[in-house]
C-alpha positions in Angstrom: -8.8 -11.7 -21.6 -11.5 -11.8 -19.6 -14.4 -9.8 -19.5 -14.3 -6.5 -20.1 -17.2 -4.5 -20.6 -16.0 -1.8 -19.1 -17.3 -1.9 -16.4 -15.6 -1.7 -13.1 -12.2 -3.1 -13.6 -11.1 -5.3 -11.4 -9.6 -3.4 -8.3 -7.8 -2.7 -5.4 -6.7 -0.1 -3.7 -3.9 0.6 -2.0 -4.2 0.0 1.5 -7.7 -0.8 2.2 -9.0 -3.5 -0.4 -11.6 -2.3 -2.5 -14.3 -3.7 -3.9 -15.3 -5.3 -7.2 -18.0 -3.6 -9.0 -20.6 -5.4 -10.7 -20.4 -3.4 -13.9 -23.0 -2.0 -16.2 -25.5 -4.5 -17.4 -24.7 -6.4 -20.1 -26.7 -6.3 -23.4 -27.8 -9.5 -23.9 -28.0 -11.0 -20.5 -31.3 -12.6 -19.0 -32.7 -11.1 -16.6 -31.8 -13.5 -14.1 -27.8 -13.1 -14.7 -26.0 -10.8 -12.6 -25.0 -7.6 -14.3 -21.8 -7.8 -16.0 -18.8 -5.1 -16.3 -16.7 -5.0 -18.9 -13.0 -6.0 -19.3 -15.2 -9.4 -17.5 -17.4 -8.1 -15.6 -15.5 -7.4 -13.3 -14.1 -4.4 -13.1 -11.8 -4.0 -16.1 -11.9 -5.0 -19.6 -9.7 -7.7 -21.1 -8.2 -7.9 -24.3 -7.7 -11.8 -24.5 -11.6 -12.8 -24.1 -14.7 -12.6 -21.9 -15.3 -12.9 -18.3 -18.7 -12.1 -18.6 -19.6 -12.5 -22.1 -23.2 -10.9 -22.2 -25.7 -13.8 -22.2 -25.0 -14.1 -18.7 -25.4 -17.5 -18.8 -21.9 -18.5 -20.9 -22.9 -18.3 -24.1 -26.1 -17.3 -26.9 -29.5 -19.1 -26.6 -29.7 -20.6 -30.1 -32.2 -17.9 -31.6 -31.5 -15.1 -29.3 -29.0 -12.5 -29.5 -25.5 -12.8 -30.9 -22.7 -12.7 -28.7 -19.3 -10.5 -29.2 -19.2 -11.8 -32.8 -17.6 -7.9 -33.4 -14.8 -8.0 -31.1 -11.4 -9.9 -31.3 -9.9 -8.5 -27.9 -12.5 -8.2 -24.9 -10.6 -5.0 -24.1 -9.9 -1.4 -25.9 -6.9 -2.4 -27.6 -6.3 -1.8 -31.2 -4.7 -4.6 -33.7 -1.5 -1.6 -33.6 -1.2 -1.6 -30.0 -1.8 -5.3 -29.4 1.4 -5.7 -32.7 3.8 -3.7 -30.3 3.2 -5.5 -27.2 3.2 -8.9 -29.3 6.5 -8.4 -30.6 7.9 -6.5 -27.6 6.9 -9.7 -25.2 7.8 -12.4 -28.1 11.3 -11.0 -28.4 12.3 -11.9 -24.9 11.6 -15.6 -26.2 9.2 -16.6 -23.3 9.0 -20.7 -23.5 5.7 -21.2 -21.7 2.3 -18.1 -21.7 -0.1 -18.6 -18.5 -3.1 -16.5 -19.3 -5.3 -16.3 -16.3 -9.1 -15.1 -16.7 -8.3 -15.9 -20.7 -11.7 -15.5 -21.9 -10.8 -16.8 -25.9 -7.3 -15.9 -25.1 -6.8 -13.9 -28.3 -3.7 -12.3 -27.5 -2.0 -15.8 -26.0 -2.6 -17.3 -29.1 -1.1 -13.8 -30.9 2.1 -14.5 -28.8 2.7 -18.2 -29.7 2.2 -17.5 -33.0 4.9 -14.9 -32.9 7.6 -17.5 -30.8 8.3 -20.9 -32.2 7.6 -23.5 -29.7 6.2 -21.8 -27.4 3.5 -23.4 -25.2 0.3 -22.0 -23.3 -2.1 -22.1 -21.3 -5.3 -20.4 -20.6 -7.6 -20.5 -17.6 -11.0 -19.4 -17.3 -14.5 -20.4 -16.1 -16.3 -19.4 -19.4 -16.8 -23.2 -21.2 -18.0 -20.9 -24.7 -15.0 -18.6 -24.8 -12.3 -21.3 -24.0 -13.8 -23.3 -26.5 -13.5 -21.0 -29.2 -10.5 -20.0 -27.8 -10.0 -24.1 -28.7 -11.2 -23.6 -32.6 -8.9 -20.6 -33.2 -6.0 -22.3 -32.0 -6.7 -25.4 -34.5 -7.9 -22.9 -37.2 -4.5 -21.5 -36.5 -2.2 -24.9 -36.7 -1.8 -23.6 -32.4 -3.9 -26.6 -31.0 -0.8 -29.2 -30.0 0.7 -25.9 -28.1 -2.4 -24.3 -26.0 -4.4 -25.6 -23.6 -7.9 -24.2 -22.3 -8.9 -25.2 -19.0 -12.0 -24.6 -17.3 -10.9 -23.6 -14.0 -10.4 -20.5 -11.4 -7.3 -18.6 -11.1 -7.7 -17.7 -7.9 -4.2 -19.8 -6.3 -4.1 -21.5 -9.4 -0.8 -24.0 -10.0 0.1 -23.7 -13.2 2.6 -21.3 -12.9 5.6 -20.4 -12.9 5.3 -19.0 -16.9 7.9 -17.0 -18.1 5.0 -14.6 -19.7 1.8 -14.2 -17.3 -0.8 -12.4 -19.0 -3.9 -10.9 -16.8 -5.6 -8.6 -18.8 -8.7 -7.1 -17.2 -8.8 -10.7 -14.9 -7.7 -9.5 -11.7 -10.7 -10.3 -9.8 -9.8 -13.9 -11.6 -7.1 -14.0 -9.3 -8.3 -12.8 -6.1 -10.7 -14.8 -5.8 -14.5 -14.6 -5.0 -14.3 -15.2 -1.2 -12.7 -11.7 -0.9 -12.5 -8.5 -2.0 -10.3 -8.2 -5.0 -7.3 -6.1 -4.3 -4.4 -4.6 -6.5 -2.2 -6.0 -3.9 -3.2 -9.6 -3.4 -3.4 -9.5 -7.4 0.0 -8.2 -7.8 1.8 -10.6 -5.4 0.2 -13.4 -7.0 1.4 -12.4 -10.4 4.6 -12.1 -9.0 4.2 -15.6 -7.7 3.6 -16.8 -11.0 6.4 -15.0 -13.2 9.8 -16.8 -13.4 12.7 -15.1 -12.6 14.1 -12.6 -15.9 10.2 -12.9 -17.1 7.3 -11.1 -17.8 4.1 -10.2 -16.6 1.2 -8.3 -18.6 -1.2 -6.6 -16.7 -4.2 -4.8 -18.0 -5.8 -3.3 -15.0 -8.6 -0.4 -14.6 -7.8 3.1 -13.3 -9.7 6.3 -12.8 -8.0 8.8 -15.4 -9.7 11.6 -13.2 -11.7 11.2 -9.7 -15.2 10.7 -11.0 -17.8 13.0 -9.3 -20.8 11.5 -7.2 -23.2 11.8 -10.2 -21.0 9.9 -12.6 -20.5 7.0 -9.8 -24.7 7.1 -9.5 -24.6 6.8 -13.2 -21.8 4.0 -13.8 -21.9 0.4 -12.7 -24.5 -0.4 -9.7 -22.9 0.4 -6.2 -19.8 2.4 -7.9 -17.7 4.2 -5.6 -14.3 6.4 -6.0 -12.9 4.0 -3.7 -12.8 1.2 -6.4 -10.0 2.6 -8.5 -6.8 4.4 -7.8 -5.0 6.8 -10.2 -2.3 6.0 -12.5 0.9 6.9 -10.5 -0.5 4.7 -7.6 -1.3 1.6 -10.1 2.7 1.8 -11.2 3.6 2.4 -7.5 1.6 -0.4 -6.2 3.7 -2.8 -8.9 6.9 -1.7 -7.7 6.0 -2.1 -4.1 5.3 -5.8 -5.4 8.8 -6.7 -6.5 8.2 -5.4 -9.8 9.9 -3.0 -12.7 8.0 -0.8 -14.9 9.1 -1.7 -18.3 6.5 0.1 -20.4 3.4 1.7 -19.2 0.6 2.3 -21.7 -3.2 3.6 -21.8 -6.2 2.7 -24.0 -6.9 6.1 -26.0 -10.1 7.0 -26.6 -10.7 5.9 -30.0 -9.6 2.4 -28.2 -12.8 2.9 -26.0 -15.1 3.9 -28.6 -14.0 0.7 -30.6 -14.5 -1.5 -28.1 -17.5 -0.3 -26.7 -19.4 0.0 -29.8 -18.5 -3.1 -30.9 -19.6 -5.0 -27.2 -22.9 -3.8 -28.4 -22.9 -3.9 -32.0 -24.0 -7.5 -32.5 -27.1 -7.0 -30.0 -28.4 -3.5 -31.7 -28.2 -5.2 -35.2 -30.4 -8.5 -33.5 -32.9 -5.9 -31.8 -33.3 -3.8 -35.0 -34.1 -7.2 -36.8 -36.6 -8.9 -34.2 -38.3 -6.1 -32.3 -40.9 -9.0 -31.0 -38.6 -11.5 -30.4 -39.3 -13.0 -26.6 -36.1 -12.1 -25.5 -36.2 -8.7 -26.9 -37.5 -6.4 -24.4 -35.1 -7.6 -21.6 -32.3 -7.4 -24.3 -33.0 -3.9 -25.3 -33.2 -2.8 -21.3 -30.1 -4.1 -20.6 -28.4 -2.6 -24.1 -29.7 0.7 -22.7 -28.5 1.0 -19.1 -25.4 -0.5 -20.7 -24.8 2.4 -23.2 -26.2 4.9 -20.5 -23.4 3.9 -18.3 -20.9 4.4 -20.6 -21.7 7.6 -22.1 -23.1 9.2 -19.1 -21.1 7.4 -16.4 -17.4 6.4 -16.8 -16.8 7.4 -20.6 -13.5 9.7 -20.1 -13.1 8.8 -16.5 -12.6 4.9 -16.1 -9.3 4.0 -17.8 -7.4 0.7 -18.9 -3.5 0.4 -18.2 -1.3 -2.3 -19.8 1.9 -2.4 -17.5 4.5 -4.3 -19.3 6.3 -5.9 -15.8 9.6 -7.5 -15.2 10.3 -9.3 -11.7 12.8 -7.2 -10.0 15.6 -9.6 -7.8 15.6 -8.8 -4.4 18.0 -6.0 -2.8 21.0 -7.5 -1.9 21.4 -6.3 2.1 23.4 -4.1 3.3 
């Protein structure tokens, strides 16, 4: 998954594209890295890993703080929802997993675990993440079937994959030159899917139009624009030569979970070295971080995991 501090998910809307946000900042990045959202900075949050990670810079600084060392999924999703959607995408027996934006790729590895022989691959351009994407996989007898590149999703090759997962990593497949859009994200992952397979998509989505002081309080630049509403998300799949198979939400205690534990790491370092150089920029960041969740997009911003099947094309009349 990529990164996923809630943020802005990654977005688009329907006709006009919309914009990524840069999220709220994240805890332990320098002051010289560029805030970071959550589901990867970008927009949404993503259960397989970390787009942004929170050092801003890929990874810890040896003696500075700790990085996501409390979270398995860089995403609200419970170890009971992420069960379900294992073994409802492992019984369809998918033969090859492309995970773009991967992050650690936690839930990949989760799949091929569940489906003998089944082979992987996960893209992302965090070198930290993948590689301890890399050490779970050998801790997990996984290495000889997953691969970790270092690369961009945006028109990436390795598809088709008869499972495509893209969970909070939209913006990983629009591509930085452009605005992300649900759209251009959508007909990618269709691109991707092999015919009769399946594509996982964890995406952002307002659960209620925010009001112009929760935008002022959310992610710099945050505008209702960013995020369309539920009905329009599912709309906008079928519209891309999708079915519906399941549609699910993160709940609220999903949230809570995952946002205290984005955080929990860095509060524990702060309480511990008060006068630590890196200490005052830390704590700023862990603030306005906090601040924008509970004051900003807490109850409002919402995380959908659409469960997609590639529809064949109408026969004509």
């Amino acid at each position: 998954m990529a990164d996923t501090t809630p943020p802005a998910p990654p977005n688009a809307s329907a006709p006009p594209p919309s914009t990524v946000p840069s999220g709220p900042p994240s805890p332990s990045a320098p002051p010289s890295a560029s805030p970071s959202p959550a589901t990867s900075p970008s927009p949404a949050p993503s259960p397989g890993g970390s787009r942004d990670g929170g050092s801003g810079d890929g990874g810890p600084r040896d003696d500075g703080p700790p990085r996501l060392t409390h979270l398995d999924f860089h995403g609200p999703l419970s170890e009971a929802r992420a069960a379900r959607m294992v073994a409802r995408l492992a019984a369809v027996r998918p033969a090859t997993v492309l995970d773009i934006g991967c992050g650690w790729g936690e839930f990949m590895l989760r799949v091929l675990d569940a489906v003998d022989g089944a082979t992987g691959v996960g893209i992302d351009l965090n070198a930290d993440d993948l590689a301890r994407g890399r050490a779970n996989a050998a801790a997990r007898g996984l290495a000889d079937r997953v691969e970790f590149a270092e690369e961009s999703g945006h028109g990436t090759t390795r598809g088709p994959a008869d499972l495509v997962l893209c969970l909070g990593a939209g913006q990983a497949v629009s591509g930085p030159e452009s605005p992300h859009n649900y759209r251009t994200v959508l007909r990618e992952l269709r691109r991707l899917v092999t015919p009769g397979g399946r594509v996982l998509y964890g995406e952002g989505f307002w659960q209620r139009p925010p009001t112009t002081a929760e935008l002022t309080r959310m992610w710099p630049g945050a505008t209702a624009e960013e995020h369309v509403g539920l009905g329009e998300l599912v709309d906008l799949a079928v519209e891309a030569g999708f079915r519906p198979a399941w549609v699910e939400t993160a709940n609220a205690d999903e949230w809570e979970a995952f946002e205290s534990g984005y955080r929990c790491a860095v509060e524990e370092w702060l309480a511990a070295h008060p006068g630590h150089p890196l200490a005052a920029e830390t704590r700023a960041r862990a603030d306005a971080h906090r601040a924008a969740w509970l004051t900003g997009y807490r109850d409002v911003l919402g995380l959908a995991y659409l469960t997609l099947v590639p529809a064949e094309p109408t026969p004509a009349d």
